[in-house]
C-alpha positions as a printed NumPy array, in Angstrom:
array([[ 87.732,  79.541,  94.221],
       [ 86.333,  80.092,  90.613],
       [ 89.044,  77.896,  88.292],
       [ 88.69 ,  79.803,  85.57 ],
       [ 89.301,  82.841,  86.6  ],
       [ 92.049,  81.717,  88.521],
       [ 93.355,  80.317,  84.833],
       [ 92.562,  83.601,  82.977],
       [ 94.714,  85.746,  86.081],
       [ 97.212,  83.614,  85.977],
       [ 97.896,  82.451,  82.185],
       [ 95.93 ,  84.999,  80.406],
       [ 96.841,  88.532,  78.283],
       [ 96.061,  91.877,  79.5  ],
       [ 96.446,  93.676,  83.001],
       [ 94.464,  94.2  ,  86.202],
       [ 92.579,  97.384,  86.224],
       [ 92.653,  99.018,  89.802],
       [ 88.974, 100.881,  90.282],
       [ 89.622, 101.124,  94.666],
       [ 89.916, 104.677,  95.358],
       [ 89.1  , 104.548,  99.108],
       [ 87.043, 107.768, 101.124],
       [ 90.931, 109.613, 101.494],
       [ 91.632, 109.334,  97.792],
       [ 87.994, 109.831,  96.538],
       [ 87.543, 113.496,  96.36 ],
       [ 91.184, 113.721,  94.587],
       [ 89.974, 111.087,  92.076],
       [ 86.379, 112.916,  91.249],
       [ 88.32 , 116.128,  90.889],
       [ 90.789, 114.26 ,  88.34 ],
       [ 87.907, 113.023,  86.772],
       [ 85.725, 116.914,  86.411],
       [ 84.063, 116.791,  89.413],
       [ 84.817, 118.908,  91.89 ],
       [ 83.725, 119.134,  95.604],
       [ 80.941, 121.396,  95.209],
       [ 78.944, 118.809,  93.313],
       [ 78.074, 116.684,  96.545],
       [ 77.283, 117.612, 100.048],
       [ 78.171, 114.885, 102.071],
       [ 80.052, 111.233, 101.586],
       [ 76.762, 109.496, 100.518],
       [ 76.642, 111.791,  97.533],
       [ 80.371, 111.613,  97.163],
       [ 80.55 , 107.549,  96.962],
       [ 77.344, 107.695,  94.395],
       [ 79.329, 110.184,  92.468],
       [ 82.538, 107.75 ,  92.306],
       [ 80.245, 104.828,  91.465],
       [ 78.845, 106.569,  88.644],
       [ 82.453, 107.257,  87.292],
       [ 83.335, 103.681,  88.002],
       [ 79.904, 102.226,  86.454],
       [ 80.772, 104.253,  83.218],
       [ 84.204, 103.111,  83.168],
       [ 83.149,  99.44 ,  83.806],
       [ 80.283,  99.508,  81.078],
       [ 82.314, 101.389,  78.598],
       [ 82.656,  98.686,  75.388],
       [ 86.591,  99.566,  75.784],
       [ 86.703,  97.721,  78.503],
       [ 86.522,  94.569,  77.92 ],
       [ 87.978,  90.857,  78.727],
       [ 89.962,  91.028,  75.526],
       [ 92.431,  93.612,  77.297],
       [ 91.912,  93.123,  81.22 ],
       [ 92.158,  90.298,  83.347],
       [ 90.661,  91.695,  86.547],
       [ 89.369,  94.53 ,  88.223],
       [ 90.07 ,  95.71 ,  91.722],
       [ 87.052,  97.516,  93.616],
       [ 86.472,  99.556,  96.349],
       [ 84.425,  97.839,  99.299],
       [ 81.576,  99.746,  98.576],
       [ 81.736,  99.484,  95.112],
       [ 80.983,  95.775,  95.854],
       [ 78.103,  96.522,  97.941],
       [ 76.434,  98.277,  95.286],
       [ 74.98 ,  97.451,  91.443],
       [ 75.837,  97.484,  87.948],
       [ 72.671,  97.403,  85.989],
       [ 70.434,  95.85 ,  88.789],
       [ 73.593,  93.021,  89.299],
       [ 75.642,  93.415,  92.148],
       [ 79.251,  95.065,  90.646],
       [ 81.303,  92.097,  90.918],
       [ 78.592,  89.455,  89.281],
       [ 78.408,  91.876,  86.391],
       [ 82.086,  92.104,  86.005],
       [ 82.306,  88.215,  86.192],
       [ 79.657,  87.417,  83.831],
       [ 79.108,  90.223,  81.367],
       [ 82.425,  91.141,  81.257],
       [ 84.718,  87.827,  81.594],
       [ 86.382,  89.833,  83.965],
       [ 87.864,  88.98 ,  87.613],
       [ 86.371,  90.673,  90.407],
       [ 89.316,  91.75 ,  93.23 ],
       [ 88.659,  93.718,  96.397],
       [ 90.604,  96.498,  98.076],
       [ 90.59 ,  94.993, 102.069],
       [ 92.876,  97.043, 103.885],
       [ 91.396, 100.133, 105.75 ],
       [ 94.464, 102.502, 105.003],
       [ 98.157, 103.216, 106.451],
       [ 99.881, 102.973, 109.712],
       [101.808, 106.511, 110.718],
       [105.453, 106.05 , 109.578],
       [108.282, 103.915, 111.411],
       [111.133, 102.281, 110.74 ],
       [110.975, 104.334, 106.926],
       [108.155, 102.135, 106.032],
       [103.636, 102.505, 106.888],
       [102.14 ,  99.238, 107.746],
       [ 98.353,  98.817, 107.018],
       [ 95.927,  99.996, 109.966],
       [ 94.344,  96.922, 111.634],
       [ 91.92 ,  95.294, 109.794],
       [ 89.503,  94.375, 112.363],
       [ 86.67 ,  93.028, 110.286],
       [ 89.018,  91.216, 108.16 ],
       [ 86.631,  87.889, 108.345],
       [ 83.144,  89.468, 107.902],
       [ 84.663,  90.981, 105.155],
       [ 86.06 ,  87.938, 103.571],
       [ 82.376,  86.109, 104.284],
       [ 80.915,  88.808, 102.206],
       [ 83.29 ,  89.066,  99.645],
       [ 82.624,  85.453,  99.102],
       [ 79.029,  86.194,  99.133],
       [ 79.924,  88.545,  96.369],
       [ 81.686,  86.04 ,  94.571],
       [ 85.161,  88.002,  94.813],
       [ 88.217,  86.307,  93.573],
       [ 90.97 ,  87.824,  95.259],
       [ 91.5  ,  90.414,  97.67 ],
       [ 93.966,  93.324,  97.655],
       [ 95.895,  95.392, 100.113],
       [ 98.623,  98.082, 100.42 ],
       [101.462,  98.908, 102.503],
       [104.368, 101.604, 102.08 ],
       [108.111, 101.303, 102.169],
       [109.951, 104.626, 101.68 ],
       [113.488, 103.573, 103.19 ],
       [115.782, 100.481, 102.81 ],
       [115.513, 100.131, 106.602],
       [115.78 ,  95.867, 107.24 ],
       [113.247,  95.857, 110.845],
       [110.773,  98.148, 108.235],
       [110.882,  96.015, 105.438],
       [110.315,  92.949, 107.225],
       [107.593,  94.38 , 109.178],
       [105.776,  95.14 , 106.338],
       [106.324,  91.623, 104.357],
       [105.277,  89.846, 107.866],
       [102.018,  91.503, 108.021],
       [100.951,  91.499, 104.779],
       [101.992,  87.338, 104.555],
       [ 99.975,  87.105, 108.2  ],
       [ 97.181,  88.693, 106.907],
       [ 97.412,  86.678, 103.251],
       [ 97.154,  83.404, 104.767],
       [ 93.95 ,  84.397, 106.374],
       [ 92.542,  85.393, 103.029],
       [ 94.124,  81.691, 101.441],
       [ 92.38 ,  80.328, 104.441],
       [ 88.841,  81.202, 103.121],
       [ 89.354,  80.861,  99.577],
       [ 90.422,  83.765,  98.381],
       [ 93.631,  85.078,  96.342],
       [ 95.645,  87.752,  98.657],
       [ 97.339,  90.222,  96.264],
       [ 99.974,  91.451,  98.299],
       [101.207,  94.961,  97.571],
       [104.56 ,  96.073,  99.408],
       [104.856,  99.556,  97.193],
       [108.12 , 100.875,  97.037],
       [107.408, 104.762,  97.433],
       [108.618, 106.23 ,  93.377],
       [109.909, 109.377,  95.403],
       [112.048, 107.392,  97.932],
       [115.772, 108.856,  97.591],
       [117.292, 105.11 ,  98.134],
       [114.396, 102.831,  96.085],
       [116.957, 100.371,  94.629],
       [118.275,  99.527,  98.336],
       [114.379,  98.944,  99.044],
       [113.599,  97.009,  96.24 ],
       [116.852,  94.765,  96.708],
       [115.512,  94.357, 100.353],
       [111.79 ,  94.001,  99.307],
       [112.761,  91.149,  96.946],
       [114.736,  89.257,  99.221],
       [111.998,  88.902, 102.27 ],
       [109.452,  88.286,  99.716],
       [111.294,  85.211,  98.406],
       [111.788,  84.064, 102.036],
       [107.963,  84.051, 102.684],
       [106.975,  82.579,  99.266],
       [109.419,  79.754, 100.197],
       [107.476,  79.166, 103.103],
       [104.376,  78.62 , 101.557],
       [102.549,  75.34 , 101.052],
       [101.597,  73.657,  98.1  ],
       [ 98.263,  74.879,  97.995],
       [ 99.095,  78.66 ,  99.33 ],
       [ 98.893,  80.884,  96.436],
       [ 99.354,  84.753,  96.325],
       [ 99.856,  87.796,  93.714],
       [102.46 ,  90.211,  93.894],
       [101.419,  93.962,  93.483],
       [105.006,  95.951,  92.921],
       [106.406,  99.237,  92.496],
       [108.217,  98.994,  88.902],
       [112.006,  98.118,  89.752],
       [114.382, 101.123,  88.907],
       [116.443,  97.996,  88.296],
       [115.032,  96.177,  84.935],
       [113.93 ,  92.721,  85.751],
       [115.062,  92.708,  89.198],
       [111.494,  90.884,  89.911],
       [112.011,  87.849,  87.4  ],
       [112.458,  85.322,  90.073],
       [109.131,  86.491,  92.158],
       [107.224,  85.84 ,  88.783],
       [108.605,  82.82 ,  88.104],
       [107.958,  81.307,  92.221],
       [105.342,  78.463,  91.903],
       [103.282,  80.146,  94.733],
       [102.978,  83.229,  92.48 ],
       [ 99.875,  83.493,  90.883],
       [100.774,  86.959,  88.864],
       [103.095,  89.87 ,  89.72 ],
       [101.32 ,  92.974,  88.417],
       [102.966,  96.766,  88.7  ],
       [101.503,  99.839,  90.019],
       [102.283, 103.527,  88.488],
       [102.789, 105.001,  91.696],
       [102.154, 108.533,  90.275],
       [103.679, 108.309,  86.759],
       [102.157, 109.527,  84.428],
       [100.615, 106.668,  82.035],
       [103.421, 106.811,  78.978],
       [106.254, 106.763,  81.795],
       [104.654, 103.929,  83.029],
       [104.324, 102.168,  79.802],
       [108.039, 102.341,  79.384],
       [108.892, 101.427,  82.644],
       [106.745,  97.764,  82.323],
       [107.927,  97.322,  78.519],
       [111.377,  96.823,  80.432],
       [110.406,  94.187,  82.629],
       [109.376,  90.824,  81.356],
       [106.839,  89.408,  82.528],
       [105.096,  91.853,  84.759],
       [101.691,  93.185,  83.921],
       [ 99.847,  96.238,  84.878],
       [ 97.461,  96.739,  87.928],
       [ 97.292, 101.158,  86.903],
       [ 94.681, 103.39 ,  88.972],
       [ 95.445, 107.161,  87.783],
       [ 97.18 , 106.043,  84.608],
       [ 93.953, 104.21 ,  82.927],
       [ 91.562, 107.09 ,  84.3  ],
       [ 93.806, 110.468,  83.878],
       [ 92.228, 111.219,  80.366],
       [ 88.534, 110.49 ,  81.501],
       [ 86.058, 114.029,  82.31 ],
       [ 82.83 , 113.53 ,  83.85 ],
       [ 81.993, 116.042,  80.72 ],
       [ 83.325, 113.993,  77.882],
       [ 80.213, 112.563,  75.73 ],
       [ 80.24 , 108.916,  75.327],
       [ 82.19 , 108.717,  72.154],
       [ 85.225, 110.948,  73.603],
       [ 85.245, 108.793,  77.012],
       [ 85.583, 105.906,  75.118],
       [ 87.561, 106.861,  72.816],
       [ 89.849, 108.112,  75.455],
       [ 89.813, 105.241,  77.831],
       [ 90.206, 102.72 ,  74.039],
       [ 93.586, 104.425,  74.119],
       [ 94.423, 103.876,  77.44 ],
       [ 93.467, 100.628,  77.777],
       [ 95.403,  99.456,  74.532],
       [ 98.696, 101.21 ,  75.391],
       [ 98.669,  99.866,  79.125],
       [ 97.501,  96.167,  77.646],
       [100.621,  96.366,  74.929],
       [102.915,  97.421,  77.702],
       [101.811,  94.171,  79.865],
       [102.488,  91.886,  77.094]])
């Protein structure tokens, strides 16, 4: 593990930027972003496509170490280069900026109110090459969309199970339980979420460490004592869908948590923009989501 990032993530000012659209979500984020499915022919061209986007976002002088603490990419995006450097060495050192991976390959059908993650059945070639690729931390997602007990602890089980294998080879497991924004009864889940997390961080060792990715509590500060657990490295918020001022809000309330925002950094970005509008646009965005975090 690289000790100073792990001291910058866990100490340091700013947010995690999330850049891991997967293949489902790609075509929605290009079209978000001005380019629409007419441009490319076939995935090849559609991953190139989303690499340039990310490349420009990742190169643009507004984003920078001063405002973000990591970065969370897409696996292919760490198979492939930034400026002849593979993505995550340029993040790490011409950015300062921690180099995360997306790991899990997408969700279960629904049961019990809640998706687990599909399998992940490469889980340690993976986690040799993300080492190779000098990766901090890994990431992965499941769904809860009712306050259904067997669901909830489903999901926390798995994503724990699956954490210790990424402790195990050096990596730190961002585990990210999100609480569907839409879900009818997402106090109940959050009440529930928070109490089987706390029972898994207690069962930790010494030397376990994780982060916390969380759907921002409809109750304020409901998280406080998962950010202050000793085996929590950060606990960072996703948007789940808001827009990026409703989001803003929503953190300023909770102390503490920082940003980890996908659509709500990249919503103002166009393929079209020229370079002084894009990074003009994504300054903004990166200072309002940066002020929210701290």
């Amino acid at each position: 593990m690289n000790e100073k990032q792990f001291d910058k993530v866990k100490n340091g000012k700013g947010f995690i930027a999330a850049l891991d659209q997967s293949g489902g979500s790609t075509p929605k984020a290009l079209a978000a972003y001005g380019v629409n499915e007419d441009a490319y022919s076939n995935e090849d061209e559609m991953f190139t496509l989303v690499h340039d986007m990310r490349t420009r976002i990742i190169t643009s002088p507004a984003f920078d170490a001063q405002h973000i603490l990591g970065a969370i990419l897409f696996e292919q995006t760490m198979d492939r280069e930034i400026d002849g450097m593979y993505t995550a060495d340029y993040l790490a050192e011409k950015k300062g900026i921690a180099p995360f991976l997306k790991i899990d390959k997408g969700l279960a059908d629904e049961a019990n109110g809640v998706q687990l993650m599909k399998p992940i059945t490469d889980l340690d070639d993976t986690l040799k090459r993300a080492n190779e690729r000098h990766i901090f931390g890994t990431k992965m997602r499941s769904v809860i969309k009712e306050p259904n007990e067997e669901g909830i602890k489903a999901v926390v089980d798995q994503q724990f199970e699956v954490g210790k294998q990424i402790i195990a080879a050096g990596l730190v497991p961002i585990i990210e339980p999100e609480v569907d924004i839409n879900s009818a009864n997402k106090p109940a889940c959050e009440a529930l979420l928070k109490t089987e997390l706390l029972n898994h961080l207690d069962q930790l060792k010494v030397d376990e460490n994780v982060m916390l990715k969380l759907t921002i509590p409809t109750e304020a500060n409901l998280y406080r004592e998962l950010i202050k657990h000793p085996r929590v490295v950060r606990v960072v918020a996703l948007s789940g869908g808001y827009s990026t001022d409703i989001a803003n809000e929503k953190l300023k309330e909770n102390e503490g948590l920082i940003a980890s925002f996908s659509r709500a950094l990249s919503q103002d970005l166009n393929a079209n923009q020229s370079d002084d509008e894009f990074n003009g646009a994504l300054g903004k965005a990166v200072q309002s989501i940066y002020e929210a975090s701290i």
